[in-house]
One Martini backbone bead per residue (centre of mass of N, CA, C, O) as a GRO file, in nm:
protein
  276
    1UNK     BB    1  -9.806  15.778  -4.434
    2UNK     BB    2  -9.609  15.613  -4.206
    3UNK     BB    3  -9.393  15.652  -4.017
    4UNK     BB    4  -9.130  15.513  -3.888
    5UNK     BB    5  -9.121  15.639  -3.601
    6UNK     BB    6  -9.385  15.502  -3.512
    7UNK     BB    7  -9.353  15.212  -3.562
    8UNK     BB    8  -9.111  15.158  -3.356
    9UNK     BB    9  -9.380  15.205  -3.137
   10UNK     BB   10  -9.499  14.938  -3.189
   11UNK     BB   11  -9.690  14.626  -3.066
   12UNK     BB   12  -9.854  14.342  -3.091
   13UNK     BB   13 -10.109  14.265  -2.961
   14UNK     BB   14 -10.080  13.935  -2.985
   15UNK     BB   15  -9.736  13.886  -2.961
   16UNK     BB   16  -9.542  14.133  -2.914
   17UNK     BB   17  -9.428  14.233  -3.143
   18UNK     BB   18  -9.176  14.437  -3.363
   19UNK     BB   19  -9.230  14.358  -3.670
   20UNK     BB   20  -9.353  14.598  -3.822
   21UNK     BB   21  -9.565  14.670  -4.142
   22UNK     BB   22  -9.643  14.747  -4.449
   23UNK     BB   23  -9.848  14.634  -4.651
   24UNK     BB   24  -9.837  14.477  -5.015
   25UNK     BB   25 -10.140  14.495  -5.070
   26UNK     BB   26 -10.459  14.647  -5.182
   27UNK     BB   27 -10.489  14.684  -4.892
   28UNK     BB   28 -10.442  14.859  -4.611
   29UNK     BB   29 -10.140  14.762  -4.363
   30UNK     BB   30 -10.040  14.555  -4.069
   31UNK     BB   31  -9.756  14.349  -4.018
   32UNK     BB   32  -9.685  14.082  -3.862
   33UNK     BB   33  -9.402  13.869  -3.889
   34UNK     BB   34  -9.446  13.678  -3.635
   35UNK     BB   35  -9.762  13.583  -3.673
   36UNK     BB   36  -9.953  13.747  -3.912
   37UNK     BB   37 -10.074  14.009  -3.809
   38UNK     BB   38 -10.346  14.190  -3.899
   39UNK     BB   39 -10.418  14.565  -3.985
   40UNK     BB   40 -10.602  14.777  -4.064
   41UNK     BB   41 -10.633  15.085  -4.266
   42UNK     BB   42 -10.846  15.382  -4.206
   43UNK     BB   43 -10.805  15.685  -4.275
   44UNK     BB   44 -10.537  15.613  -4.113
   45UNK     BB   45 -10.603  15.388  -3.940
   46UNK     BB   46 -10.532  15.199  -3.676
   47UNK     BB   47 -10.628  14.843  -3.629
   48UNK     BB   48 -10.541  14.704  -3.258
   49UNK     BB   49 -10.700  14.513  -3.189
   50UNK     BB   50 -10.781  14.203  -3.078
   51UNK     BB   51 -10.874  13.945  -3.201
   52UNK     BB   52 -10.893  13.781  -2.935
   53UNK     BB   53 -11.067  13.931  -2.747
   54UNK     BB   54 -11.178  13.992  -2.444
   55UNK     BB   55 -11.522  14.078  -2.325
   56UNK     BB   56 -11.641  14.281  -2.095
   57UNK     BB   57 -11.821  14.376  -1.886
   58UNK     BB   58 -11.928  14.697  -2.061
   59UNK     BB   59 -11.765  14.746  -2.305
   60UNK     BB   60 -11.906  14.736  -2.550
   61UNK     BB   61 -12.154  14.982  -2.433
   62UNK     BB   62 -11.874  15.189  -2.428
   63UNK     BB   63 -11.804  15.192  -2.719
   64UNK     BB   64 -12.115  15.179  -2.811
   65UNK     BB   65 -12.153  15.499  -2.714
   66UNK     BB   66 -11.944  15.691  -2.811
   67UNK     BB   67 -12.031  15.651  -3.089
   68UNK     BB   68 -12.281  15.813  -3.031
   69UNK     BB   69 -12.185  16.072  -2.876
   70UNK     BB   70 -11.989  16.229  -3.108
   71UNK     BB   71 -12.166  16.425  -3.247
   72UNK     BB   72 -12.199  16.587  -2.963
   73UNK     BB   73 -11.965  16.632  -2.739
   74UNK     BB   74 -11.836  16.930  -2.830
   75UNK     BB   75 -12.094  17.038  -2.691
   76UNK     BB   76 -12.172  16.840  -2.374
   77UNK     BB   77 -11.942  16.876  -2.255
   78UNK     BB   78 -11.874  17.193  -2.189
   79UNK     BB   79 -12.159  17.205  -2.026
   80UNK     BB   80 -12.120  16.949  -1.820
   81UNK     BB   81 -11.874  17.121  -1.661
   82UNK     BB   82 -12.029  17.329  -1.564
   83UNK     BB   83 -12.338  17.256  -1.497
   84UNK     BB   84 -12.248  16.991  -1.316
   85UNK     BB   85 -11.910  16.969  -1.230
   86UNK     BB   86 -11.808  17.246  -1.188
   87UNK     BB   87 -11.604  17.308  -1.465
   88UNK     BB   88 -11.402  17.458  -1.591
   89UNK     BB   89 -11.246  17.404  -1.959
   90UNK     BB   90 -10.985  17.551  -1.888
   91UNK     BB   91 -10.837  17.339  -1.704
   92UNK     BB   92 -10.788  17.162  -1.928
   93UNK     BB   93 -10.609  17.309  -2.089
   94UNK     BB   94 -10.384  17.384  -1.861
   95UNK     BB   95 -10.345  17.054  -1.883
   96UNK     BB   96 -10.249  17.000  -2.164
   97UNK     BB   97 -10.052  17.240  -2.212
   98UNK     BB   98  -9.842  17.095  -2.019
   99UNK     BB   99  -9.815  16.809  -2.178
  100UNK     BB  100  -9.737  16.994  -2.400
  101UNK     BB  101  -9.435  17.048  -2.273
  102UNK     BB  102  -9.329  16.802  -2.135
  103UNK     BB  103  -9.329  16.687  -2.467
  104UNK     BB  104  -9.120  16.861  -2.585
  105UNK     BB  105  -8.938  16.625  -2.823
  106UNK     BB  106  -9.178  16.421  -2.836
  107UNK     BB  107  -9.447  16.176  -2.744
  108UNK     BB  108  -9.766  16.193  -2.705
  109UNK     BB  109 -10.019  15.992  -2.486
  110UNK     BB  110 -10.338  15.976  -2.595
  111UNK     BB  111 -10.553  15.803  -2.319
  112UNK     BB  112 -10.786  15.928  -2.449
  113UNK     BB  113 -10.881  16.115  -2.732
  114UNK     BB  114 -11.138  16.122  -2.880
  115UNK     BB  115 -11.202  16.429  -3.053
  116UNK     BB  116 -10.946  16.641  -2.912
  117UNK     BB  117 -11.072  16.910  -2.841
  118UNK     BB  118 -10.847  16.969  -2.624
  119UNK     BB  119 -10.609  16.999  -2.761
  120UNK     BB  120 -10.655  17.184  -3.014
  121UNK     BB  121 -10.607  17.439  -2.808
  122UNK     BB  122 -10.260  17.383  -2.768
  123UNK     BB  123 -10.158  17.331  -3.103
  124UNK     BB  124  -9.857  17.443  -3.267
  125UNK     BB  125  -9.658  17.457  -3.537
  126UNK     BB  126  -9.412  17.499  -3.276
  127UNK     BB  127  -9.454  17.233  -3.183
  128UNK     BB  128  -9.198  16.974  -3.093
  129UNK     BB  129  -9.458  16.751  -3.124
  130UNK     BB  130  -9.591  16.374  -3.112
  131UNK     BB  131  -9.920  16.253  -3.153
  132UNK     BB  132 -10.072  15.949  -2.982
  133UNK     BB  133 -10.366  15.827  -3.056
  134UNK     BB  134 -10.654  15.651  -2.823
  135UNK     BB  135 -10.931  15.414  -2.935
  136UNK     BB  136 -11.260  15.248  -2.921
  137UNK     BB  137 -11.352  15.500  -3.155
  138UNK     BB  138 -11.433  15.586  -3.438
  139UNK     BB  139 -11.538  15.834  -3.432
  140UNK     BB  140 -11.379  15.972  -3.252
  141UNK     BB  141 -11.080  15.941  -3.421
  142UNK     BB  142 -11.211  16.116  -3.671
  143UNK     BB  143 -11.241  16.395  -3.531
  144UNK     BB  144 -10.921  16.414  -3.465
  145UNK     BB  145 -10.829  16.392  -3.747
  146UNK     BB  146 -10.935  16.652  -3.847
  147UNK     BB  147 -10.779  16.836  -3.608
  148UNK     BB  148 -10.504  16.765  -3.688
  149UNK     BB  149 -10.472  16.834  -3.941
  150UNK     BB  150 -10.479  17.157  -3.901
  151UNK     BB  151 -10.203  17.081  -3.770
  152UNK     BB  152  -9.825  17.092  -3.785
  153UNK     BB  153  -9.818  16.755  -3.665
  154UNK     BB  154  -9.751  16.464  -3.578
  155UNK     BB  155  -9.992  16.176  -3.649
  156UNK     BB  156 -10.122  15.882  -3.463
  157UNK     BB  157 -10.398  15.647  -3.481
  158UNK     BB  158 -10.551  15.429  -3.257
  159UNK     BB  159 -10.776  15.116  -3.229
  160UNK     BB  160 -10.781  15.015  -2.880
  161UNK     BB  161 -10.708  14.860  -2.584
  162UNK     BB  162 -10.624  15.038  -2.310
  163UNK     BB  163 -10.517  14.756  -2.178
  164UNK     BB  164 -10.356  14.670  -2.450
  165UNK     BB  165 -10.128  14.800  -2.556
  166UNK     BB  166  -9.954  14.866  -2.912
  167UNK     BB  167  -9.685  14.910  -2.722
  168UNK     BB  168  -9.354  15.002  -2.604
  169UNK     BB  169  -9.133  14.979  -2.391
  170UNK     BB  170  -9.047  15.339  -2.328
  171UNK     BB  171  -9.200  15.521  -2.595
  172UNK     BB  172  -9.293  15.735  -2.423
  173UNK     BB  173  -9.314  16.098  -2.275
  174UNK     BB  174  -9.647  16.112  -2.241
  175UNK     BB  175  -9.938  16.090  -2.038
  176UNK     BB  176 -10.307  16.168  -2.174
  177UNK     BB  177 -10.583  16.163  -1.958
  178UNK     BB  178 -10.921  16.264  -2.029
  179UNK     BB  179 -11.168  16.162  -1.870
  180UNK     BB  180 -11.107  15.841  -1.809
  181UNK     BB  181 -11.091  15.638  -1.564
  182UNK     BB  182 -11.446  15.642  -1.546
  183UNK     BB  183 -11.447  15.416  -1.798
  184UNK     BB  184 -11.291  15.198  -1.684
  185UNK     BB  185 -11.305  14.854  -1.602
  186UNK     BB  186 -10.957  14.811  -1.570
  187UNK     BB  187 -10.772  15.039  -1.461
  188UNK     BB  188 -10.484  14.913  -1.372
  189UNK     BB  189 -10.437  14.784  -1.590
  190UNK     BB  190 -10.402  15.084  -1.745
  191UNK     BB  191 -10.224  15.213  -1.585
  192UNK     BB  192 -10.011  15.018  -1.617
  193UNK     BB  193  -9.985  15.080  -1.939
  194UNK     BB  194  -9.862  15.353  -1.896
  195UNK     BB  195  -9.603  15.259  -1.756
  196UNK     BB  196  -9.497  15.082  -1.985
  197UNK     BB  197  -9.439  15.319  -2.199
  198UNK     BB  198  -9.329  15.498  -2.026
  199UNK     BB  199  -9.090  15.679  -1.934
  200UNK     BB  200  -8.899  15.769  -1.682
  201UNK     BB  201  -8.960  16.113  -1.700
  202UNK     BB  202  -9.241  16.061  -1.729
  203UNK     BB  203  -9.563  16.133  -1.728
  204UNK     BB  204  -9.879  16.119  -1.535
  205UNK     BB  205 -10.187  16.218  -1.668
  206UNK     BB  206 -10.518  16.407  -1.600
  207UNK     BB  207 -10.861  16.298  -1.546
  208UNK     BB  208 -11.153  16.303  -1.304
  209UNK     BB  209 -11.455  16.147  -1.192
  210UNK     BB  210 -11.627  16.253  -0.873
  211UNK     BB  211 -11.705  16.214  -0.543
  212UNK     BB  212 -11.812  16.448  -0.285
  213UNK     BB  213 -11.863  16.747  -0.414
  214UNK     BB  214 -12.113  16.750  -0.606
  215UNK     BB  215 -12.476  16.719  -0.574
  216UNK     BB  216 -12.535  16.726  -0.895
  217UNK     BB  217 -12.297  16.506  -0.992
  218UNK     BB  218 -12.364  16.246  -0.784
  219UNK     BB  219 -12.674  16.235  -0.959
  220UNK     BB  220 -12.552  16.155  -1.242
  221UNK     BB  221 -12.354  15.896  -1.143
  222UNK     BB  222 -12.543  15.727  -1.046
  223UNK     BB  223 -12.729  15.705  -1.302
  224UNK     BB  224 -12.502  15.609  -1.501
  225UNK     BB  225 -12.454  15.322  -1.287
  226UNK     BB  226 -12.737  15.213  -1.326
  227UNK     BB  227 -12.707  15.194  -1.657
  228UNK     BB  228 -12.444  15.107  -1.736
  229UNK     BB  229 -12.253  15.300  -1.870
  230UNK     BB  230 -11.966  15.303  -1.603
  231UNK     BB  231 -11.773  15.287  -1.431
  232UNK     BB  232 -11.704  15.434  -1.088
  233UNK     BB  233 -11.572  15.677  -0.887
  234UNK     BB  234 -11.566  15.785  -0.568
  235UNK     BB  235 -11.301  15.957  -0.494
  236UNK     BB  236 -11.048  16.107  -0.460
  237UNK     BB  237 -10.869  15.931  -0.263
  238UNK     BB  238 -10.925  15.641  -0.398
  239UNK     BB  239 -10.780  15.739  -0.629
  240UNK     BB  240 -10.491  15.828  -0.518
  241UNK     BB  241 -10.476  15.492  -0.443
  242UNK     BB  242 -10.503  15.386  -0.726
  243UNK     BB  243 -10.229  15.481  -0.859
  244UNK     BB  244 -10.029  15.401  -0.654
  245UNK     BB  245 -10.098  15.108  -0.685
  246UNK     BB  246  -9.997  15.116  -0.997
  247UNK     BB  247  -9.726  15.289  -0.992
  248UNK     BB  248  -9.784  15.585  -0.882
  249UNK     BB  249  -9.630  15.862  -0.793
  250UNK     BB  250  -9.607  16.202  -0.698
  251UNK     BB  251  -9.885  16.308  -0.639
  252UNK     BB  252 -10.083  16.564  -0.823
  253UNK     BB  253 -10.378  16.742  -0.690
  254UNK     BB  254 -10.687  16.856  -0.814
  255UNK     BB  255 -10.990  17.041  -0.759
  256UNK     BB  256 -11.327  17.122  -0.965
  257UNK     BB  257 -11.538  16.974  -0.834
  258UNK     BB  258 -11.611  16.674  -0.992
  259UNK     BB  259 -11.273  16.729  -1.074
  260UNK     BB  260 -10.936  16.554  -1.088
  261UNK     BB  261 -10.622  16.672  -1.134
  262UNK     BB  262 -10.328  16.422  -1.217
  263UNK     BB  263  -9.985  16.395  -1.128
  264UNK     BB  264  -9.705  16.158  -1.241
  265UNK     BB  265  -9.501  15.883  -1.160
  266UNK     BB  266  -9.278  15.637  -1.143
  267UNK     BB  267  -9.161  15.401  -0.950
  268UNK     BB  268  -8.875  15.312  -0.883
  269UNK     BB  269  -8.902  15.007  -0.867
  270UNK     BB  270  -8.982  15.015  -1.171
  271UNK     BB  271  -8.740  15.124  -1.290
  272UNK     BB  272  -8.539  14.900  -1.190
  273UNK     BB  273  -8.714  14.655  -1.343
  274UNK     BB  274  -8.625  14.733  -1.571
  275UNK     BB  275  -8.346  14.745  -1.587
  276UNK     BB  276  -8.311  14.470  -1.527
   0.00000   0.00000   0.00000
């Protein structure tokens, strides 16, 4: 059973509605009052990808690429992390546990969420938070589900394109997104709406694979870029200047290897025309 909480904070990918409820049928679903638009509901999962959604060149190839890589990610990401990008995996766990110390008492959106690998080392049955993950991959979302439900927190998965959340303005506490932007075909698009969801007072942070940094990792990103794996960014500076211009400000970052880890807040401006 969804809870309360979460449907709260849900709005129709069709349509913005907030109208949202869980259908009547007997298939589990989730219905949106004002347009009419259902997401079935699957092993716990809501698929709210967009019914009529455009899809990018190279959406698609990155979407059944994850699904492809899930069954081994959690054995590979690890390897690949010392091996190629030259960065322990320790990092990332101390960047996970801030962002859920940053989000306690409140909802952290994780986007995209993977298989949780990460998550996974630093939640327990003491933390007041409640986590949000978002993938456009199906296996990726299973094995998520797995590992969250090991922990004491409550948590909603969802299948969505991360360009389009299908949630409301300002209703996460935190957003954590683990080597998500070098994934994205349309990042600032992705930042944008990092920033639509979050509160004023929440994080925007994560990390992300970069070049210039060392010479094995910048010959596996050429490959990955040849075979139209996914769009790649250039260097830690090109990243850090798009994120500001996608409206995160005070950002701060560091590098490890071939790995950025970066957190930022939205811009004065950005909350000002919120506000009114």
């Amino acid at each position: 059973m969804i809870s309360r909480r979460f449907l709260e904070l849900l709005a129709c990918p069709t349509c913005g509605g907030h109208e949202l409820n869980l259908g009547a049928g007997k298939r589990p679903e989730l219905k949106c009052e004002s347009c009419d638009s259902r997401f079935p509901i699957v092993d716990g999962i809501i698929d709210m990808m967009p019914q009529q959604r455009s899809v990018q060149p190279g959406q698609y190839r990155t979407e059944t690429l994850f699904d492809l890589i899930a069954g081994v990610y959690d054995v590979v990401a690890p390897v690949m992390s010392v091996g190629i990008w030259h960065c322990s995996p320790l990092r990332y766990i101390d960047q996970e546990n801030r962002a859920v110390g940053r989000a306690n008492g409140g909802v952290l959106l994780k986007a995209p969420i993977a298989t949780g690998i990460v998550i996974d080392k630093v939640l327990a049955p003491y933390h007041d938070i409640a986590v949000l993950g978002v993938d456009s991959s199906w296996k990726m979302l299973r094995k998520a589900k797995a590992r969250l439900e090991e922990h004491g927190v409550p948590f909603l998965l969802l299948r969505a394109d991360l360009s389009r959340l299908p949630l409301r303005d300002n209703s996460v506490d935190g957003v954590q997104s683990v080597n998500g932007l070098h994934t994205f075909v349309e990042r600032q698009k992705v930042v944008s709406e990092w920033l639509r969801v979050a509160k004023p007072e929440s994080v925007i942070s994560g990390s992300a694979l970069i070049r210039g940094q060392e010479g094995t990792a910048d010959a596996a990103l050429d490959r990955f870029e040849q075979y139209g794996v996914y769009p790649m960014l250039r260097s830690g500076r090109f990243l850090v200047e798009e994120l500001n211009n996608s409206g995160v400000e005070a950002i701060h970052h560091e590098m490890y290897g071939a790995v950025m880890f970066y957190a930022g807040h939205k811009k004065v401006e950005m909350l000002a025309e919120n506000a009114g």
